[in-house]
C-alpha positions in Angstrom: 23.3 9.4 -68.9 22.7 12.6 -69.6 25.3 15.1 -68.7 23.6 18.5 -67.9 19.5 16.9 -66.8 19.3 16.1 -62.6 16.4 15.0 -60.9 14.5 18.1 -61.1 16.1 20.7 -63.4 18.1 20.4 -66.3 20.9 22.7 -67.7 20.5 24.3 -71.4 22.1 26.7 -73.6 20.8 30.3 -73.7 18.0 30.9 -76.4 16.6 34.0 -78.2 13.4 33.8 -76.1 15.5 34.0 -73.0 16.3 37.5 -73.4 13.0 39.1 -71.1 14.6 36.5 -68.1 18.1 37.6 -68.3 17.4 41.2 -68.5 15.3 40.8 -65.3 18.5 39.2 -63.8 21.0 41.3 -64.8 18.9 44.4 -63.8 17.7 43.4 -60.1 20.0 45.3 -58.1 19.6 42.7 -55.2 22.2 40.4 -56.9 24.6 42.8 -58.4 26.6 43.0 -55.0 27.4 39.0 -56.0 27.9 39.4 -59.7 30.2 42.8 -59.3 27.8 44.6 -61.5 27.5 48.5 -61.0 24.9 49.2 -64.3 21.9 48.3 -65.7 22.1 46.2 -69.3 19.7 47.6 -72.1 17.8 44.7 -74.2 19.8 45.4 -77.3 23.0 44.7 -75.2 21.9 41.5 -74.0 20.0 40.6 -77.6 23.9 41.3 -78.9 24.8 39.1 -76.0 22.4 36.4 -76.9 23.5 36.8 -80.8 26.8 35.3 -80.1 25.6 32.8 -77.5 26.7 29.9 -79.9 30.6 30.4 -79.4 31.7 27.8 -77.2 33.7 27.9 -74.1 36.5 27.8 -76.4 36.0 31.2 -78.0 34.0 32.8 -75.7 36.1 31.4 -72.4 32.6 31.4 -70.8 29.5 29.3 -70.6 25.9 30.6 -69.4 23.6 28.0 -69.0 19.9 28.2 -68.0 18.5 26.5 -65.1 15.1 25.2 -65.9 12.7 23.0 -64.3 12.1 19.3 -65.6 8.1 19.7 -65.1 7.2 23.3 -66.5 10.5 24.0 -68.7 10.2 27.4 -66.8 13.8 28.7 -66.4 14.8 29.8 -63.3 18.5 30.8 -63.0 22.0 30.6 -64.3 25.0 29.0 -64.0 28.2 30.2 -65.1 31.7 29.0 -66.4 33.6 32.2 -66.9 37.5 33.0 -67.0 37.8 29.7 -68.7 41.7 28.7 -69.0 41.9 25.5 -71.2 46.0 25.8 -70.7 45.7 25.7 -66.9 42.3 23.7 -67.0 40.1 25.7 -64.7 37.3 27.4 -65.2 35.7 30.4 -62.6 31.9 29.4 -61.4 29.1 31.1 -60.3 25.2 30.6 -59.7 22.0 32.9 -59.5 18.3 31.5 -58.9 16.3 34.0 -59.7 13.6 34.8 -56.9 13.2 34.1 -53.6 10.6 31.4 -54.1 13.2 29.1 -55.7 16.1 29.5 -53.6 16.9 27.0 -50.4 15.0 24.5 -52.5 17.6 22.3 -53.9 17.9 24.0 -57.3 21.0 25.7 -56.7 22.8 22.1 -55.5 21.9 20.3 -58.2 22.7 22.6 -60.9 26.2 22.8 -59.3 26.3 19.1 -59.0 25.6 19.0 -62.8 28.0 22.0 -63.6 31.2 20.3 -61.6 30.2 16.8 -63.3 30.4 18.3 -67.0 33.1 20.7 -66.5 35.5 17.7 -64.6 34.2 15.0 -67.2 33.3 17.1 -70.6 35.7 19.7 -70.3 38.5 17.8 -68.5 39.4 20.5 -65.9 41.8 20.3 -63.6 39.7 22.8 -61.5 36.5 25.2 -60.5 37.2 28.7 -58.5 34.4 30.8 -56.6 34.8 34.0 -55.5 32.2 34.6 -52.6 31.3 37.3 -50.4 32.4 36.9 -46.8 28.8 37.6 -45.4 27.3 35.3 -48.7 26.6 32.3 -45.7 24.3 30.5 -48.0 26.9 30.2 -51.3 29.6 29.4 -48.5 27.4 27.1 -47.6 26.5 25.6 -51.7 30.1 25.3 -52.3 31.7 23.9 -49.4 29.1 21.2 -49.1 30.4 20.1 -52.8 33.7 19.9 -51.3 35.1 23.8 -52.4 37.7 24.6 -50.2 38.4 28.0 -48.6 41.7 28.8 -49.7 42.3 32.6 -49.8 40.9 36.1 -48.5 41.2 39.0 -50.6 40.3 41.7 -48.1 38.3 44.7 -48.6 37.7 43.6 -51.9 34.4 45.0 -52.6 32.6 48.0 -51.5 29.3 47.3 -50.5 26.5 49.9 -49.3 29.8 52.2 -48.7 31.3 49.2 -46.5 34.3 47.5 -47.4 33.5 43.6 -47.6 36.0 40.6 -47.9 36.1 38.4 -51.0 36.7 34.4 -50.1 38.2 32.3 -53.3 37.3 29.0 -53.0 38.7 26.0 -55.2 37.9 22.3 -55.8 40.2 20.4 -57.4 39.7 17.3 -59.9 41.9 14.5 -58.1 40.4 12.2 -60.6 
């Protein structure tokens, strides 16, 4: 079996030619409410970025992994391991598909399904953390149905369109 390829989409490790997709990403405003980002990245930030895309989780306590479709290759999000703690064995997680088209479509499930299999078998961890937006109904939704467990509130955590907004953490833990 392999670890990061699903039915549909498979998982990969960031490229060079990747660099036109992330900065599309990491500049549309409409997802930096979820990823806590206040300013635009330049190219040659995210070309240094891409530089030192080898280091493993190890090194670089984070892992960005494309999401790209089995048919076209075409990548169409990321998925994150970030705050990686290999003394506590857990590892932070988030998810971004990148346009409208592609979301509710199953993508977003099974790239989580093949994140949680290779962190809890690969990596070993003990376990995965989100931190989601209270009004963020369909990650609620992506994580709970993968059995993430609600298990703190962190109010008025971030300041959205001048409105305070709670911060859920949710956690699922290996019992394996």
């Amino acid at each position: 079996m392999i670890t990061l390829k699903g039915t549909n989409i498979y998982l990969r490790a960031l490229e060079p030619e990747d660099l036109e997709f992330i900065y599309k990403i990491e500049n549309n405003e409409s997802v930096w409410d979820v990823s806590n980002t206040q300013t635009p990245y330049s190219r040659f930030l995210i070309r240094q970025y891409l530089e030192n895309a080898h280091q493993d989780i190890y090194e670089a306590k984070q892992l960005r992994l494309a999401i790209c479709l089995n048919d076209t290759f075409e990548a169409v999000g990321l998925i994150d391991l970030f705050d990686f703690d290999p003394k506590n064995n857990r590892a932070g997680v988030g998810i971004v598909i990148s346009s409208e088209s592609n979301r509710n479509s199953g993508i977003g499930s099974e790239a989580l399904q093949l994140v949680i299999n290779y962190a809890f078998n690969q990596l070993q961890l003990h376990q995965l953390y989100a931190n989601i937006g209270s009004k963020n109904e369909i990650s609620i939704s992506l994580f709970t149905k993968f059995g993430f467990q609600k298990i703190g509130v962190k109010k008025d955590w971030n300041k959205i369109n001048n409105q305070y907004e709670d911060e859920i953490l949710y956690q699922l833990i290996n019992h394996i």
